[in-house]
Backbone as XML, in Angstrom:
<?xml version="1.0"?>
<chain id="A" units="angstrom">
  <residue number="1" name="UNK">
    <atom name="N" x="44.091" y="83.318" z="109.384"/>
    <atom name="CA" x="43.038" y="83.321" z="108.388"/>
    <atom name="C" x="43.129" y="84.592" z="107.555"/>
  </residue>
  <residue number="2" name="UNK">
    <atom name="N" x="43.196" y="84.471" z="106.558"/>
    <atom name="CA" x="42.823" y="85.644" z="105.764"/>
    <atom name="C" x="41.172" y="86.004" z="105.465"/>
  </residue>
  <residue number="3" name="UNK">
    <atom name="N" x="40.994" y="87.193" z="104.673"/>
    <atom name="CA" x="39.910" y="87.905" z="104.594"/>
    <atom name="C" x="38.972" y="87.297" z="103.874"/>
  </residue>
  <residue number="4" name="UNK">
    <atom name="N" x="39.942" y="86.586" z="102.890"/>
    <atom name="CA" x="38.867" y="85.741" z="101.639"/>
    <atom name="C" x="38.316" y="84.435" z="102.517"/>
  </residue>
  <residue number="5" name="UNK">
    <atom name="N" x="39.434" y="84.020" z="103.893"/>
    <atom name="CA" x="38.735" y="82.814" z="104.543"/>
    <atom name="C" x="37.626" y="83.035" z="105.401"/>
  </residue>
  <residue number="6" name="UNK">
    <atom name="N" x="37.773" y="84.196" z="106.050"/>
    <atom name="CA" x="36.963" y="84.703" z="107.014"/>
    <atom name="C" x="35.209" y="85.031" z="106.638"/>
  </residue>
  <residue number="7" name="UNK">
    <atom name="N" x="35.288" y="86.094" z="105.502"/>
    <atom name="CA" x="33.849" y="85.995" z="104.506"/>
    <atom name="C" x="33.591" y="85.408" z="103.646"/>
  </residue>
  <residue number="8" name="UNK">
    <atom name="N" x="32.811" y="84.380" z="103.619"/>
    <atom name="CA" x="32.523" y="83.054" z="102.314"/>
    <atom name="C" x="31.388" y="83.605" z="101.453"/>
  </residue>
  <residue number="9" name="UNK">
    <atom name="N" x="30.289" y="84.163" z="101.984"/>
    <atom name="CA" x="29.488" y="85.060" z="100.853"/>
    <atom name="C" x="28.814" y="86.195" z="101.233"/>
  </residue>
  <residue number="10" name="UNK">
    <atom name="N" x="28.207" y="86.921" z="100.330"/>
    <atom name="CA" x="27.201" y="87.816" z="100.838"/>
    <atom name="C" x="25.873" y="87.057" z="100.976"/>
  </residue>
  <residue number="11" name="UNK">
    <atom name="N" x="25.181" y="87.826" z="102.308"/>
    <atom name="CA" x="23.977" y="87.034" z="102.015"/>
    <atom name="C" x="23.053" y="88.030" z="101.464"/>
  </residue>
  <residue number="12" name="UNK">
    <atom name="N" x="22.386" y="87.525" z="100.257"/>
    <atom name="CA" x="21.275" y="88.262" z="99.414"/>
    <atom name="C" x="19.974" y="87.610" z="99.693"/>
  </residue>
  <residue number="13" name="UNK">
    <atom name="N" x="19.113" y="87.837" z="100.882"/>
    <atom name="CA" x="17.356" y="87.481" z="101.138"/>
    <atom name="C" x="16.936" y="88.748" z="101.026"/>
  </residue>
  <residue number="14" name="UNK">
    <atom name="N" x="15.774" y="88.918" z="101.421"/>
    <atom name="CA" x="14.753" y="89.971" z="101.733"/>
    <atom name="C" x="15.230" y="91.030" z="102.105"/>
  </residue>
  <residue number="15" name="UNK">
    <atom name="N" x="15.185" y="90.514" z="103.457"/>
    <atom name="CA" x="15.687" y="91.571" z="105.035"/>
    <atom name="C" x="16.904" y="92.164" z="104.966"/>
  </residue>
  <residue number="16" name="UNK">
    <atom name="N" x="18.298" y="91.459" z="104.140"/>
    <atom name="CA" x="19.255" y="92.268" z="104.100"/>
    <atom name="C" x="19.622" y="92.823" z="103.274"/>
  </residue>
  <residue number="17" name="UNK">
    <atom name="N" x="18.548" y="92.364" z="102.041"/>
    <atom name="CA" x="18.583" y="94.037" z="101.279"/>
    <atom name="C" x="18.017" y="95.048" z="100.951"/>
  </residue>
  <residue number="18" name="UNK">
    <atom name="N" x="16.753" y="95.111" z="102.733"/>
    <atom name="CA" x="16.169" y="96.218" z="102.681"/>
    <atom name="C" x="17.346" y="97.208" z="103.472"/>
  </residue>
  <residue number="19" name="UNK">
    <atom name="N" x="18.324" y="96.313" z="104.512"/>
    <atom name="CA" x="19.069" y="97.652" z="104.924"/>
    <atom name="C" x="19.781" y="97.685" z="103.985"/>
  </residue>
  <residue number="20" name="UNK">
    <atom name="N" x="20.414" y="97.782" z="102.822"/>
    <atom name="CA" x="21.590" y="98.136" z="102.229"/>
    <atom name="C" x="21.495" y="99.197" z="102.105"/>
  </residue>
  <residue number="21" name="UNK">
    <atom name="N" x="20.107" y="100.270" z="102.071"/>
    <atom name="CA" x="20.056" y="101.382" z="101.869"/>
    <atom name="C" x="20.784" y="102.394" z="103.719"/>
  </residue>
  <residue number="22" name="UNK">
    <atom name="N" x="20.723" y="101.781" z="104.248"/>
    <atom name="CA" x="21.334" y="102.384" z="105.655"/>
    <atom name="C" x="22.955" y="102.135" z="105.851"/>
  </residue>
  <residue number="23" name="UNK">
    <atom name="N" x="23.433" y="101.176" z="104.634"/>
    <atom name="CA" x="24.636" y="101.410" z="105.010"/>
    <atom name="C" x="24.927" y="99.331" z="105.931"/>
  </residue>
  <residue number="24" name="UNK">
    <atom name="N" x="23.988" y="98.849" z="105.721"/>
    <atom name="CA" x="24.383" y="97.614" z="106.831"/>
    <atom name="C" x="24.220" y="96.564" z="105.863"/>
  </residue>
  <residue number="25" name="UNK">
    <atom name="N" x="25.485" y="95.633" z="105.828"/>
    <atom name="CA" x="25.487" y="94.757" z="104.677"/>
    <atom name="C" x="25.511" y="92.900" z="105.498"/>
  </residue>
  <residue number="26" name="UNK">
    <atom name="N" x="24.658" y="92.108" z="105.531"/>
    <atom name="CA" x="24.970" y="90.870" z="105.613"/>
    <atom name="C" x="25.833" y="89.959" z="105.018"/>
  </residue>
  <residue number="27" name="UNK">
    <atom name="N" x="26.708" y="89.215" z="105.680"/>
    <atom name="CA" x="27.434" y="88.334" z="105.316"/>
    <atom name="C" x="27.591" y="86.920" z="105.745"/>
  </residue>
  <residue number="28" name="UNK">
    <atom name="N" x="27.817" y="85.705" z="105.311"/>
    <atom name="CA" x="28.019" y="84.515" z="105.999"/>
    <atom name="C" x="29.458" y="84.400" z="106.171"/>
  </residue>
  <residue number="29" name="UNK">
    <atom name="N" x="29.432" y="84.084" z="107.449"/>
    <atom name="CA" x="31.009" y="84.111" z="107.585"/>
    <atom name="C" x="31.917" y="82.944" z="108.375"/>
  </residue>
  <residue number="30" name="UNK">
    <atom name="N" x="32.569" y="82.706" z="108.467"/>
    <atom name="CA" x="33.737" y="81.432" z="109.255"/>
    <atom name="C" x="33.156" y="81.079" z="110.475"/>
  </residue>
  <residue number="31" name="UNK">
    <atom name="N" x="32.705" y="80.278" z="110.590"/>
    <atom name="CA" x="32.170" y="80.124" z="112.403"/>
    <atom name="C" x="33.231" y="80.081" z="113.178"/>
  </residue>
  <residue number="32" name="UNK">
    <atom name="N" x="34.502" y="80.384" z="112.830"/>
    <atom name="CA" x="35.517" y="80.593" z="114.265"/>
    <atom name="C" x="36.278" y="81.970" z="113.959"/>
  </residue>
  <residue number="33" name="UNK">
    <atom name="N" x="35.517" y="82.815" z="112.703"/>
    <atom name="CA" x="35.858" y="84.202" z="113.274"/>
    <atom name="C" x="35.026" y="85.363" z="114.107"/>
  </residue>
  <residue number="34" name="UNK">
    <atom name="N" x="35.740" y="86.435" z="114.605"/>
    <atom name="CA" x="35.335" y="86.748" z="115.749"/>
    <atom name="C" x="35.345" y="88.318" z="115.183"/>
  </residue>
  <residue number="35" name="UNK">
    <atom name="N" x="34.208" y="89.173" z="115.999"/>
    <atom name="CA" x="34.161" y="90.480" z="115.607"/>
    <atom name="C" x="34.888" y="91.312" z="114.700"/>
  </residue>
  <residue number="36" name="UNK">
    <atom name="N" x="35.921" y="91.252" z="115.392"/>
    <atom name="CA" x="37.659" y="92.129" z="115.210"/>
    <atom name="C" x="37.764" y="91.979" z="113.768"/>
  </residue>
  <residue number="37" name="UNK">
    <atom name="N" x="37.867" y="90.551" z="113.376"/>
    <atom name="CA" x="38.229" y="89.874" z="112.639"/>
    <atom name="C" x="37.810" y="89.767" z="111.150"/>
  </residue>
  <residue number="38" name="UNK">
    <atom name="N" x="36.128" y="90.107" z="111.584"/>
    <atom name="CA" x="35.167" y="90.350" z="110.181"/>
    <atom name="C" x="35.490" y="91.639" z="109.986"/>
  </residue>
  <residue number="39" name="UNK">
    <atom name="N" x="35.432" y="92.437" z="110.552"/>
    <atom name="CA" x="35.606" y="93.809" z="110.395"/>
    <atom name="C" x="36.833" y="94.072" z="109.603"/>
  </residue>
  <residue number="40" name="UNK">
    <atom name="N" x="37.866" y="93.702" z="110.262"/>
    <atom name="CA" x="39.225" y="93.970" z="109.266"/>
    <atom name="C" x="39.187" y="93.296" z="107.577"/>
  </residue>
  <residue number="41" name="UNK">
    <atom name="N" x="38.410" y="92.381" z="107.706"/>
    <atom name="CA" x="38.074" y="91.595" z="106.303"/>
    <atom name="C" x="37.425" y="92.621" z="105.720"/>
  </residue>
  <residue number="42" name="UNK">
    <atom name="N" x="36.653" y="93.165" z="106.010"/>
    <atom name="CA" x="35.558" y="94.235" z="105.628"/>
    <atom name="C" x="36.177" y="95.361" z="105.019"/>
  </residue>
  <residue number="43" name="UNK">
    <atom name="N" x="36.839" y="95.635" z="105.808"/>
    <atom name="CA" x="37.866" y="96.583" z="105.196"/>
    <atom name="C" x="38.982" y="96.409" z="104.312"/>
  </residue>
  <residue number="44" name="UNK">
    <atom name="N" x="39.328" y="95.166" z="104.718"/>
    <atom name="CA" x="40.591" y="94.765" z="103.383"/>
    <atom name="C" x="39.828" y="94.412" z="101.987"/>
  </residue>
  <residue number="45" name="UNK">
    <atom name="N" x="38.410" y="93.923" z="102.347"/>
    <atom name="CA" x="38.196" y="93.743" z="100.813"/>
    <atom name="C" x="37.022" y="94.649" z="99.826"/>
  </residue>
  <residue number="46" name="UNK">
    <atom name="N" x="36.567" y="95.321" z="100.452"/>
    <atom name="CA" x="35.775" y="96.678" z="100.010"/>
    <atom name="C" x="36.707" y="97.814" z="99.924"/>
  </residue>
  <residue number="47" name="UNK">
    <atom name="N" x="37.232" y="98.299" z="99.304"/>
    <atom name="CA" x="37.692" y="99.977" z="99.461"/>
    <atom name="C" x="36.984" y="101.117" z="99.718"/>
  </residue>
  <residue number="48" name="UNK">
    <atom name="N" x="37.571" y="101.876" z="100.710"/>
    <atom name="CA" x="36.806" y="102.958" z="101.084"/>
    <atom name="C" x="35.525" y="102.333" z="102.358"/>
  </residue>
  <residue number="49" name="UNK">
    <atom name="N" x="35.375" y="100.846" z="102.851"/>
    <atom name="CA" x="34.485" y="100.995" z="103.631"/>
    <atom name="C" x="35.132" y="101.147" z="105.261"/>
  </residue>
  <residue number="50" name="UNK">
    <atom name="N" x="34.784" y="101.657" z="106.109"/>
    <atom name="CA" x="34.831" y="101.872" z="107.262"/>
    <atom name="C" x="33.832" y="101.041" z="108.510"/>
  </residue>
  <residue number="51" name="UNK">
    <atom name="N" x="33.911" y="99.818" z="109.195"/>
    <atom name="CA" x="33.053" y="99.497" z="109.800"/>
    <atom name="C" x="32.699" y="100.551" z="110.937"/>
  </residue>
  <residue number="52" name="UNK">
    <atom name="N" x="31.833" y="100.257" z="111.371"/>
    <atom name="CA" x="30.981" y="100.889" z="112.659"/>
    <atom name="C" x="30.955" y="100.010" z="113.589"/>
  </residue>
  <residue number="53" name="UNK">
    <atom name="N" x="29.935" y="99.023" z="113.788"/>
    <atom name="CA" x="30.255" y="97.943" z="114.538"/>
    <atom name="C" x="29.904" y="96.225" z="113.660"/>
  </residue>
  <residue number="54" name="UNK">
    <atom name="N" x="29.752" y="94.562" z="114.253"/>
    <atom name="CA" x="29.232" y="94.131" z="113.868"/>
    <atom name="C" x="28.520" y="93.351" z="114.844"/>
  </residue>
  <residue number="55" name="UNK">
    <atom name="N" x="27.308" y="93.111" z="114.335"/>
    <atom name="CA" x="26.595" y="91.471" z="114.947"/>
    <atom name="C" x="26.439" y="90.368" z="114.300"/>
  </residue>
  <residue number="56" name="UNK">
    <atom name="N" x="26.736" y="89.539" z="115.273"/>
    <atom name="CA" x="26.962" y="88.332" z="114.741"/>
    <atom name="C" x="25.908" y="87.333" z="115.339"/>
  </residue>
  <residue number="57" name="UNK">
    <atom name="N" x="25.115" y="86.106" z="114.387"/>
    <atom name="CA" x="24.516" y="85.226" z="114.795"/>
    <atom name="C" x="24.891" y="83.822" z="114.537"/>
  </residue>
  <residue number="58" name="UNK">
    <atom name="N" x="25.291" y="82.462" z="115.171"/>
    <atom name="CA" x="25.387" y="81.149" z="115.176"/>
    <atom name="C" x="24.320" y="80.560" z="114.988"/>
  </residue>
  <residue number="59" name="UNK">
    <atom name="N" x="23.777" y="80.585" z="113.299"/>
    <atom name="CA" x="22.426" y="79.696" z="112.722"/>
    <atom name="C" x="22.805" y="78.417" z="112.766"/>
  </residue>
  <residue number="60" name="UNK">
    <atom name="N" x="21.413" y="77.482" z="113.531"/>
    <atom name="CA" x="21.704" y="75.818" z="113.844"/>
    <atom name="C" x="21.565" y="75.561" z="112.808"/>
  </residue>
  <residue number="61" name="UNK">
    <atom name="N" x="21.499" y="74.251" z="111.973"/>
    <atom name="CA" x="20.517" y="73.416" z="111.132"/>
    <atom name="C" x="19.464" y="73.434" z="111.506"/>
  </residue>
  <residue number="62" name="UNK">
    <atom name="N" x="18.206" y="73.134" z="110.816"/>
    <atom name="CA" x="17.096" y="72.594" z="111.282"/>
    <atom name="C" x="17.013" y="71.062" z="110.669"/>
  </residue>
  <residue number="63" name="UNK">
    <atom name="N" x="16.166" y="70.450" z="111.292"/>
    <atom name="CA" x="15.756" y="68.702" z="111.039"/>
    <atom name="C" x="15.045" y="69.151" z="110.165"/>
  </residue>
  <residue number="64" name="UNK">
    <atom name="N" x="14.961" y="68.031" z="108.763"/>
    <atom name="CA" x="13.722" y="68.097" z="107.208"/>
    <atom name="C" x="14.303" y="66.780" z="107.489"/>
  </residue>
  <residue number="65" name="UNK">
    <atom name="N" x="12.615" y="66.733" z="106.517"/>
    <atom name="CA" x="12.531" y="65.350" z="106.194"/>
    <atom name="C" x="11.696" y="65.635" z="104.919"/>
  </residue>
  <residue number="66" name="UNK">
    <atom name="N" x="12.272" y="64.395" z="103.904"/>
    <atom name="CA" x="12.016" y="64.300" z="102.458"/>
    <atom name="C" x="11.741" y="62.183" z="102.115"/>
  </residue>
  <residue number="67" name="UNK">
    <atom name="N" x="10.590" y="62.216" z="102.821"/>
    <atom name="CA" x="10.150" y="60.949" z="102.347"/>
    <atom name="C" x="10.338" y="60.222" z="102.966"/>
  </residue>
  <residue number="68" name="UNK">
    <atom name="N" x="11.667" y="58.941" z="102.418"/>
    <atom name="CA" x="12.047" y="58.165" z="103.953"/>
    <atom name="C" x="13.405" y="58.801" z="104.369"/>
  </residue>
  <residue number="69" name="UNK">
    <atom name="N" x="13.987" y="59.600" z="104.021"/>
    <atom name="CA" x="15.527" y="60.482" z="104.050"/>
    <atom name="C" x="15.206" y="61.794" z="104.893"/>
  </residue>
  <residue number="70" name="UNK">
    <atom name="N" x="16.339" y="61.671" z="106.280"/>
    <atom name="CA" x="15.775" y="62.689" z="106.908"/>
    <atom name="C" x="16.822" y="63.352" z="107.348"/>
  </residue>
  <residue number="71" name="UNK">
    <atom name="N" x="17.418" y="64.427" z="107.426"/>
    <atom name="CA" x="18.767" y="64.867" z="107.878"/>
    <atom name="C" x="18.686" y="66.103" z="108.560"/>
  </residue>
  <residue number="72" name="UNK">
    <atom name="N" x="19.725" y="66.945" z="108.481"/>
    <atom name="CA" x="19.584" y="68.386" z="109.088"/>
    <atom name="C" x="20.246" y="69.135" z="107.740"/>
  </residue>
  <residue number="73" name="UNK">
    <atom name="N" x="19.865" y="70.421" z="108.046"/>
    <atom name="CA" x="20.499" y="71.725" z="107.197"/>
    <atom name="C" x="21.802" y="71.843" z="107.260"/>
  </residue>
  <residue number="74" name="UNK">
    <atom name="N" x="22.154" y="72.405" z="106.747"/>
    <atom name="CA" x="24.064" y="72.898" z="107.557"/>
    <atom name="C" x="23.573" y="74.356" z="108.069"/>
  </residue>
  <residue number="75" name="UNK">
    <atom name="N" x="24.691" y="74.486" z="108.912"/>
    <atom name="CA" x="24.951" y="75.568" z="110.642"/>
    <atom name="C" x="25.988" y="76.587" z="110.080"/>
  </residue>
  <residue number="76" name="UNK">
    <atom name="N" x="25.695" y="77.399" z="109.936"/>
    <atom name="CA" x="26.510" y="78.917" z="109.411"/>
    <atom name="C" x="26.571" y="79.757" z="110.574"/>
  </residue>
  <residue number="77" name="UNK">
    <atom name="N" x="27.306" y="80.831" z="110.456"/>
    <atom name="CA" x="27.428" y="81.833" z="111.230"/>
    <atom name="C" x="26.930" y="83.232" z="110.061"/>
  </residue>
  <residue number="78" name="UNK">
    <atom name="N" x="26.410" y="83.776" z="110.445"/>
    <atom name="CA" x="26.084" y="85.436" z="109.763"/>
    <atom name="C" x="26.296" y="86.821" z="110.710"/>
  </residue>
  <residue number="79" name="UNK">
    <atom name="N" x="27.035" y="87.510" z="109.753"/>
    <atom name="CA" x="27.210" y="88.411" z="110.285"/>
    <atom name="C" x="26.697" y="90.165" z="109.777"/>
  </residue>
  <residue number="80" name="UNK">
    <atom name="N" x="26.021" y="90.953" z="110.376"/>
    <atom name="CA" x="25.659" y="91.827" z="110.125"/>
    <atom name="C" x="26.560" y="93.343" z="110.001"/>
  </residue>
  <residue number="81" name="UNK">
    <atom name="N" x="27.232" y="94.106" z="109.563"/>
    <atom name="CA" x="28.279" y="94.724" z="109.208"/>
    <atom name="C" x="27.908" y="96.309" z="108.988"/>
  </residue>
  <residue number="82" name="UNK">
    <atom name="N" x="27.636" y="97.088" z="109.976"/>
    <atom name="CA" x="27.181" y="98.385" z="110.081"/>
    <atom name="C" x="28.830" y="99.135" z="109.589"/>
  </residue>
  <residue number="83" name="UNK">
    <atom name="N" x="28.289" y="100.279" z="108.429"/>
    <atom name="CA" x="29.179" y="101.193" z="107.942"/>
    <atom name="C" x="28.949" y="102.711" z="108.610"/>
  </residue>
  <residue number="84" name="UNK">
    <atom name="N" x="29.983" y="102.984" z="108.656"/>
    <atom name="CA" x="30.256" y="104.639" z="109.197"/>
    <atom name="C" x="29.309" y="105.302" z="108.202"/>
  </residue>
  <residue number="85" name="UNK">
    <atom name="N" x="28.741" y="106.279" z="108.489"/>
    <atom name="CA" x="28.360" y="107.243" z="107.781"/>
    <atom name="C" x="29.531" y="107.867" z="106.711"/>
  </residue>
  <residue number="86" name="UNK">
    <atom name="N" x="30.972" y="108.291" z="106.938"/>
    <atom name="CA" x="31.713" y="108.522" z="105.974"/>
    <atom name="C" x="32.176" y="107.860" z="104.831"/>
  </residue>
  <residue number="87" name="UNK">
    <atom name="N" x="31.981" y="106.313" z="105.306"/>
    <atom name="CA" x="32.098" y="105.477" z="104.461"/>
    <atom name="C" x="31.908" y="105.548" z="103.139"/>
  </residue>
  <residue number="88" name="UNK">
    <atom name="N" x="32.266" y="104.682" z="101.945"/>
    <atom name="CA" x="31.762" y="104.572" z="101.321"/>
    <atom name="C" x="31.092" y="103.604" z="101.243"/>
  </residue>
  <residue number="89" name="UNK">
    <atom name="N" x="29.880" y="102.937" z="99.844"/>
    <atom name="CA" x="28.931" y="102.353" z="100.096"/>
    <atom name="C" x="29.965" y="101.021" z="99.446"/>
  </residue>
  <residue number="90" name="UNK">
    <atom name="N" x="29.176" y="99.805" z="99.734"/>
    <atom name="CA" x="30.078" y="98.261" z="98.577"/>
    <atom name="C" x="29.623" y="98.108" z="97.534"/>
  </residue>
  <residue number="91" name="UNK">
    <atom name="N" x="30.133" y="98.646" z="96.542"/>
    <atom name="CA" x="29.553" y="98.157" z="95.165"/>
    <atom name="C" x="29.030" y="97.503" z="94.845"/>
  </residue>
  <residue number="92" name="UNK">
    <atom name="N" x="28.838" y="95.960" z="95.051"/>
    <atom name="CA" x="28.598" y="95.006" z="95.034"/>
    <atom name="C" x="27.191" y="95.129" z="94.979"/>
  </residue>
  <residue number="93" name="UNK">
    <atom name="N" x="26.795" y="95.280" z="96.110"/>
    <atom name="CA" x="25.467" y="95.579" z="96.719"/>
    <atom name="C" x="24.489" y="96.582" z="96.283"/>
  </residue>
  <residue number="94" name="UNK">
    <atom name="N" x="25.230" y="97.554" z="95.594"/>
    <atom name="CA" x="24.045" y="98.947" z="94.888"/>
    <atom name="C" x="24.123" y="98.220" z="93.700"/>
  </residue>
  <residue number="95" name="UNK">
    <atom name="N" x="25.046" y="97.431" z="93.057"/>
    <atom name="CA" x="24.786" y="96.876" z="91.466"/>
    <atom name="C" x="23.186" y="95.791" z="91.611"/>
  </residue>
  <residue number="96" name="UNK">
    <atom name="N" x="22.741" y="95.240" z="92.552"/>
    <atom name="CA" x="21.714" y="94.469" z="92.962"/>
    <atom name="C" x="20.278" y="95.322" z="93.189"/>
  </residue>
  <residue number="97" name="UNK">
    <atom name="N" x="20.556" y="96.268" z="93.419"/>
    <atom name="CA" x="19.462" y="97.140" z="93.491"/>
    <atom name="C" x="18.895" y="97.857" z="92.398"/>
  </residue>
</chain>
């Protein structure tokens, strides 16, 4: 897998862009990649960032229902992406602020 397969987006809600100011960036990522794995993405595609560690969560679907049509959500994986203090920050993310 490469880096571009491994991270599919940033996630931009509330909560993860009150930490951007600490340095910790959310991402949705491949449900069959694994720690190691985001991290090196992290680094191949930001310059200058340095991970620290990451956490990772396996979000289910939930069941909705819309009338007589009733299905589930789709099931992501997210991952949370703590930067070194030496780091630098992701551009990306201070242009949003």
């Amino acid at each position: 897998m490469t880096a571009t397969d491994i991270i599919i987006k940033p996630l931009l809600a509330e909560k993860p862009m009150m930490m951007v100011e600490n340095k910790k960036y959310a991402f949705v990522v491949n449900k069959n990649a694994t720690k190691l794995q985001i991290a090196a993405a992290v680094e191949e595609l930001f310059d200058g960032a340095k991970v620290e560690y990451v956490h990772t969560m396996n979000c289910i679907g939930k069941y909705k229902r819309q009338g007589k049509y009733d299905g589930y959500t789709s099931e992501f994986k997210k991952a949370y992406v703590q930067l070194t203090k030496a780091s630098k920050t992701i551009s990306f993310f201070d242009s949003l602020n």
